[in-house]
C-alpha positions as CSV (number, residue, x, y, z in Angstrom):
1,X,13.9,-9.0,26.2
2,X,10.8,-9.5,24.0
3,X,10.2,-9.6,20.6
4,X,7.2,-10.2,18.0
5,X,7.6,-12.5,14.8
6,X,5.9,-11.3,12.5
7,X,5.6,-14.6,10.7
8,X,3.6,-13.7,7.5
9,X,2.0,-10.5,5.6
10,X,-0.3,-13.1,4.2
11,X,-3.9,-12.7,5.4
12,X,-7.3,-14.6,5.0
13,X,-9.0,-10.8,6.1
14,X,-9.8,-7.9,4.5
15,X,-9.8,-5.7,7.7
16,X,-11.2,-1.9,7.5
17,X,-8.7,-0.6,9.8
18,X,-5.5,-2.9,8.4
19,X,-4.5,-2.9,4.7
20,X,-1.9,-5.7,5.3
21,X,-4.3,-8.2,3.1
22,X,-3.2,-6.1,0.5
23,X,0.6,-7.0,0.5
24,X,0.7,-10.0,1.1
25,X,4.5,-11.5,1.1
26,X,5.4,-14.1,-0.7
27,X,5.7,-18.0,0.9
28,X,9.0,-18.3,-0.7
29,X,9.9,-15.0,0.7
30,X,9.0,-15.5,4.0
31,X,12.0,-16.5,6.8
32,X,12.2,-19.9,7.0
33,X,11.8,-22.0,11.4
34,X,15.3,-22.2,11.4
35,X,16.0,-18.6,11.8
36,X,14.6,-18.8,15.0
37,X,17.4,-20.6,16.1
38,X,19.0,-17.1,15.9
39,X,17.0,-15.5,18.1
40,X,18.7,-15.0,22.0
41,X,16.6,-16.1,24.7
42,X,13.1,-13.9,25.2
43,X,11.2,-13.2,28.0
44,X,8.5,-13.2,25.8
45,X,7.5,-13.6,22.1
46,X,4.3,-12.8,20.2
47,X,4.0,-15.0,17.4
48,X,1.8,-12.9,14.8
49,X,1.0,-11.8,11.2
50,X,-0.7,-11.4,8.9
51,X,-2.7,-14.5,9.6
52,X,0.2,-16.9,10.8
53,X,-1.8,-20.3,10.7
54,X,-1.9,-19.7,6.9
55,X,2.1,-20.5,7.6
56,X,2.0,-24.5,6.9
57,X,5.2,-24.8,9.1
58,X,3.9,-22.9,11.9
59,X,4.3,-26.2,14.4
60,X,7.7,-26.0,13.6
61,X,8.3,-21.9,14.0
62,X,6.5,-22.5,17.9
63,X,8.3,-25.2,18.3
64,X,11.8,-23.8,17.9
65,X,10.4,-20.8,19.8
66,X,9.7,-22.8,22.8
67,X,13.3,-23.5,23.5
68,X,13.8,-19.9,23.1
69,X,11.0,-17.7,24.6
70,X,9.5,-18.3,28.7
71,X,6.4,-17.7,27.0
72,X,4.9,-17.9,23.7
73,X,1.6,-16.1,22.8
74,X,0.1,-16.8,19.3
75,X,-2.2,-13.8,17.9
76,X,-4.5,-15.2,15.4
77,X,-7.8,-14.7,13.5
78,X,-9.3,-17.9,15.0
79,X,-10.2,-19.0,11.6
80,X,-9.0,-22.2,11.6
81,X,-10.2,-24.0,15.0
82,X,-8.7,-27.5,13.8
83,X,-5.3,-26.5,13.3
84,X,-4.9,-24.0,16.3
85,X,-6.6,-26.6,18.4
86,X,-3.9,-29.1,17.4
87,X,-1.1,-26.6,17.6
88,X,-2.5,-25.8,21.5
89,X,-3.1,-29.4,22.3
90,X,1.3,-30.2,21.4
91,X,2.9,-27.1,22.7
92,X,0.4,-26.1,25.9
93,X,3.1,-27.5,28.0
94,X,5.5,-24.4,26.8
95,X,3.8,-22.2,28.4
96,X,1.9,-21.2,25.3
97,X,-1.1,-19.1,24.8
98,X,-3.5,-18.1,22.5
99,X,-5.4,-14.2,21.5
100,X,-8.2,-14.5,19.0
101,X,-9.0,-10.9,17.3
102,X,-12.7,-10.2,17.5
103,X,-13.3,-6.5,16.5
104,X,-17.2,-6.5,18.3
105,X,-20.2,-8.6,19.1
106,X,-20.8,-10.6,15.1
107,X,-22.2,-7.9,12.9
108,X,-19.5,-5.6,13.5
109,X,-16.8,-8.1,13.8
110,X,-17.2,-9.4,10.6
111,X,-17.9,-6.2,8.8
112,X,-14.6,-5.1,10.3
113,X,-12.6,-7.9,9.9
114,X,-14.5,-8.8,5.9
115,X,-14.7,-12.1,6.6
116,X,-18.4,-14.0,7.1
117,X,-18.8,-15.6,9.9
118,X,-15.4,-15.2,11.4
119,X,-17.0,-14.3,14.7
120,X,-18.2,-17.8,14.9
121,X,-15.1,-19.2,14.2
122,X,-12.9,-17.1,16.1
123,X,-15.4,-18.3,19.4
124,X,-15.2,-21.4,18.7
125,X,-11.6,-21.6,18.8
126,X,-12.0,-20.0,22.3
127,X,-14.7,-22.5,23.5
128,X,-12.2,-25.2,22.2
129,X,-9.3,-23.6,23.8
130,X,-11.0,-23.3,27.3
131,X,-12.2,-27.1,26.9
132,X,-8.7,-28.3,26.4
133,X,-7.8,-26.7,29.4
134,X,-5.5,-24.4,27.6
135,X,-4.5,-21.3,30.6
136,X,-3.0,-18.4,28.8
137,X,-6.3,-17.7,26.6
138,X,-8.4,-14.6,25.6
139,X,-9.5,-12.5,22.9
140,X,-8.8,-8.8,21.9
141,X,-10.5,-5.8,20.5
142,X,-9.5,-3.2,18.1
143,X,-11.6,0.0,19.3
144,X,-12.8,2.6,16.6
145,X,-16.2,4.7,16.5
146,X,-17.7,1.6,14.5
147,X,-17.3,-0.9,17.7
148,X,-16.9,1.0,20.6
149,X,-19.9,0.3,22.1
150,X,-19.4,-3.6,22.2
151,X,-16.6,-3.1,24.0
152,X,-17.8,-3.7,27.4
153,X,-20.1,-6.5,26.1
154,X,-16.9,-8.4,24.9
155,X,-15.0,-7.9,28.0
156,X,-18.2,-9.0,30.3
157,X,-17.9,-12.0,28.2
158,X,-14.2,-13.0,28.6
159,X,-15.2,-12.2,32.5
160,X,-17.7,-15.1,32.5
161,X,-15.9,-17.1,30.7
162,X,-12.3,-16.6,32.7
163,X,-10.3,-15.5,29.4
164,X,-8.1,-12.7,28.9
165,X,-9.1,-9.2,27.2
166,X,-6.8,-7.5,25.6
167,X,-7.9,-3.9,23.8
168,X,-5.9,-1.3,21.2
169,X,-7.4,1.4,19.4
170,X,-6.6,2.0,15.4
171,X,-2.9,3.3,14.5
172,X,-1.6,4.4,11.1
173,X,2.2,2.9,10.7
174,X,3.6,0.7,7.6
175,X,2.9,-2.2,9.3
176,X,-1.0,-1.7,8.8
177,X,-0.2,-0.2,5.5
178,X,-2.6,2.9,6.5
179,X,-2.4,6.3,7.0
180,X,-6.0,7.2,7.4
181,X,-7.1,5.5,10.4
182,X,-8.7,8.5,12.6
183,X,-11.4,7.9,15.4
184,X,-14.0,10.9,15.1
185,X,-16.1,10.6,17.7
186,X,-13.3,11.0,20.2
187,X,-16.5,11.7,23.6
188,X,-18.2,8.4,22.4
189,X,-14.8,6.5,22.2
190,X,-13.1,8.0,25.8
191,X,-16.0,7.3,27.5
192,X,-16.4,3.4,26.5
193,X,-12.7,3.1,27.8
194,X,-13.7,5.1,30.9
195,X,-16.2,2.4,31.6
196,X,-13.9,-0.4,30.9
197,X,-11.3,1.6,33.2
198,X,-13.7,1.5,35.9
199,X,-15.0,-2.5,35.0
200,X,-11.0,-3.5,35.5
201,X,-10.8,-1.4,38.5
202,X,-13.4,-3.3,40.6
203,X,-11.6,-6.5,39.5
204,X,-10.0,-8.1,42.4
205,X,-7.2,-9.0,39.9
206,X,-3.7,-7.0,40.2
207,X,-3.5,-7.6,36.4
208,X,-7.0,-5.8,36.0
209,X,-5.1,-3.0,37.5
210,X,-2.2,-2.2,35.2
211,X,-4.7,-3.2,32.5
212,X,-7.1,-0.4,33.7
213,X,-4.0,1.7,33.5
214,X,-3.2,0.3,29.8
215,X,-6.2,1.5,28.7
216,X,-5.6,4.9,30.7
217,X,-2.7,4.7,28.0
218,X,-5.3,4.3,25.1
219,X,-7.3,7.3,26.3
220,X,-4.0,9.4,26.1
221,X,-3.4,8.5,22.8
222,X,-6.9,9.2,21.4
223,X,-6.5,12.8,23.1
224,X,-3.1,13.1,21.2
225,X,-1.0,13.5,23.9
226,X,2.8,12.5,25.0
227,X,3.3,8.5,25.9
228,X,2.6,8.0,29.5
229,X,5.7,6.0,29.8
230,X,8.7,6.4,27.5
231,X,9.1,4.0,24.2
232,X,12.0,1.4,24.7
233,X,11.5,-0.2,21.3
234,X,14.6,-1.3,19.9
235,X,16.0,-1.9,23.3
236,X,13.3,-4.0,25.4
237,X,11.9,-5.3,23.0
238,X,12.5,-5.7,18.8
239,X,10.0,-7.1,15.8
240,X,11.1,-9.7,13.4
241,X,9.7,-9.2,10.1
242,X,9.2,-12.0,7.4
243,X,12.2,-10.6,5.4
244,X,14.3,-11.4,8.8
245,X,14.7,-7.4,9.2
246,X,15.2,-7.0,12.8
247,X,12.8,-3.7,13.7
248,X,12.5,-1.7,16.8
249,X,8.6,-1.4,16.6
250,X,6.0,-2.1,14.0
251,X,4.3,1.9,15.2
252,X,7.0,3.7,12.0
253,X,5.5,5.4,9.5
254,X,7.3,3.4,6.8
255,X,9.6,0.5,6.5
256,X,12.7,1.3,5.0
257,X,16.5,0.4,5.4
258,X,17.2,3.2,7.7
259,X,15.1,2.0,10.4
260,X,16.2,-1.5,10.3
261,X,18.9,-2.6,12.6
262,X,20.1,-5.6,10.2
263,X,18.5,-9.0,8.6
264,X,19.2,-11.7,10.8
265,X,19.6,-14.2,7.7
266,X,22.6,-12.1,7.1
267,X,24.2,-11.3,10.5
268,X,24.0,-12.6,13.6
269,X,21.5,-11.1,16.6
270,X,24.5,-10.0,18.5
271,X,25.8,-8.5,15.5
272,X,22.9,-6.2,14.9
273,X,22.2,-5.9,18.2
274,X,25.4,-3.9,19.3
275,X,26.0,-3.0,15.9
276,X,26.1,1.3,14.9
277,X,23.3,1.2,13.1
278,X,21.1,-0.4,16.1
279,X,22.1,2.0,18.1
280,X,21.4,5.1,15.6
281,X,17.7,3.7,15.5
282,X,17.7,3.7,19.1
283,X,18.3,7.3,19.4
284,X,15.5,8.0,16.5
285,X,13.2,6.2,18.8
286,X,13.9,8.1,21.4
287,X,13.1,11.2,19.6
288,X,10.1,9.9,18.2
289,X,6.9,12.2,17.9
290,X,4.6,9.5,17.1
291,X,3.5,8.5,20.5
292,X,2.0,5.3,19.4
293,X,0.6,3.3,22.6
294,X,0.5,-0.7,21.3
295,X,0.4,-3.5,23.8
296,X,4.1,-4.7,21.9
297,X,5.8,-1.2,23.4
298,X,3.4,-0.4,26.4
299,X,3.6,-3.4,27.7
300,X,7.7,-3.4,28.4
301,X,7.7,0.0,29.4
302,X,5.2,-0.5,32.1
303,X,7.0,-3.6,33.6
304,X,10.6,-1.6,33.9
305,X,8.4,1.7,35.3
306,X,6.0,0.1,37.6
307,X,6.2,3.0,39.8
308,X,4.4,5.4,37.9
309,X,1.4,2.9,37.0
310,X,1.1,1.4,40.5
311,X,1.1,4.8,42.1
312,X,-1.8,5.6,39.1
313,X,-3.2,2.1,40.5
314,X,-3.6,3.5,44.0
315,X,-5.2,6.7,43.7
316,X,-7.5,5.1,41.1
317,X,-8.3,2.1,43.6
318,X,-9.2,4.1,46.4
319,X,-11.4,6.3,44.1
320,X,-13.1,3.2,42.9
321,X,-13.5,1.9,46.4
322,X,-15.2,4.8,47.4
323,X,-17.8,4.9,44.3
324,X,-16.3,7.0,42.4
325,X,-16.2,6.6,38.5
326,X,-13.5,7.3,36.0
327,X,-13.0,10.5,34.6
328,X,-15.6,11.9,37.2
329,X,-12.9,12.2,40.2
């Protein structure tokens, strides 16, 4: 199982495309390190926000993860070099990683993002990162009509660099607190993934691969069609929210009590795990029409169906071997 703590709503940005900075929760509010202790062993967690270095007890929340979670992966703005640096430098031997949200090369970035200089800071963090020999490291993009076109710039740079790149195009859920997040120049967009697509297919990485087919994913979604794999939120994965509201996905169009399974600072996880109510949101995810293609729910689904993507892989593969570009075969 896997599952994303969303640790904070709390938020040093001011992004264009998230209005989280907006409603901010609370510190008092928030769930306290200790309710990780409730948590039944992950697979995977995705420690996020918010910001979640603005947490001051964030050693302690990735701490108590680590005896919980086979890997850990903080998602941060990179602000704060020092204190991720430090937080890297203890728990590196958890198998902990690191992705720092740049949204384009600097101008756009920190337009995007409304934050001066955050570019800066969220590279060095990387730079630090790589020098302290940190493994499970790279950076990830947000794609709208405003940074498209630096998409392949940022991904040639975590190439040379050996980092990670991770990509996702704007939603509209509660979770970003938006509704009005729309990508107009759909031809401009497509075709910067289409290059990507084609980048990650030459890769001689198998990871490349599925990522190539990710972003296939991304392209769907932008085109407003059906998932290419079904949605197992709620049942391969859950978010934690800082109320302790255990949620199947972060992609619903608002947060209210019916689409919470339970608060884990009043029940236990097997509790609302197997409870009525968990399995009534199941069945509304199942009949979900939002289609929403984010790394949290795409990436489970594609592990439990690897048919369908490798067999996408190998058609794609040979196509690429033989010259032949995305969305032109």
């Amino acid at each position: 199982m896997e599952a994303a703590i969303i640790t904070t709503y709390r938020c040093v940005n001011k992004c264009v495309m998230c209005n989280i900075w907006r409603h901010p929760t609370k510190v008092e509010e928030e769930i306290k390190p200790d309710i990780i202790d409730k948590l039944p062993d992950l697979r995977f967690a995705n420690v996020t926000g918010g910001e979640p270095m603005l947490r001051d007890d964030i050693d302690e929340i990735i701490g108590r993860l680590a005896g919980k979670a086979r890997r850990i992966v903080l998602s941060t703005n990179g602000y704060y070099t020092e204190k991720i640096v430090s937080l890297a430098r203890k728990h590196k031997k958890h198998n902990f990683g690191v992705r720092i949200s740049l949204e384009g090369l600097p101008r756009a970035n920190d337009e995007l993002r409304g934050l001066r200089d955050c570019f800066d800071h969220g590279l060095r963090t990387l730079l630090e990162l790589h020098r302290l020999g940190l493994k499970d490291i790279g950076f990830g993009i947000t794609v709208s009509d405003r940074n498209a076109r630096d998409m392949i710039e940022l991904y040639q740079l975590a190439k040379a660099l050996g980092v990670e790149f991770a990509t996702a195009v704007v939603h509209n859920s509660y979770y970003f607190h938006k509704q009005d997040n729309r990508i107009e120049n759909r031809e401009l967009v497509i075709g910067c993934f289409q290059e990507l697509i084609d980048e990650l297919l030459r890769s001689r990485r198998a990871k490349d691969w599925f990522r190539a087919y990710f972003n296939r994913g991304l392209i769907n979604y932008i085109e407003g069609r059906p998932r290419l794999l079904p949605c197992g939120a709620g049942e391969e994965m859950f978010f934690l929210d800082p109320f302790g509201e255990i949620r199947p996905c972060n992609g619903l169009e608002v947060a209210s009590p019916e689409n919470s399974m339970g608060n884990l600072q009043e029940q236990s996880f097997a509790e609302i795990w197997t409870s009525e109510r968990a399995e009534r949101i199941r069945q509304m995810v199942k009949n979900c029409p939002r289609n929403c293609w984010m790394i949290g729910t795409a990436s489970p689904a594609i592990k439990k169906n690897l048919g369908l993507p490798a067999r996408w892989i190998l058609k794609n593969k040979v196509n690429s071997l033989l010259g032949k570009k995305y969305g032109q075969n």
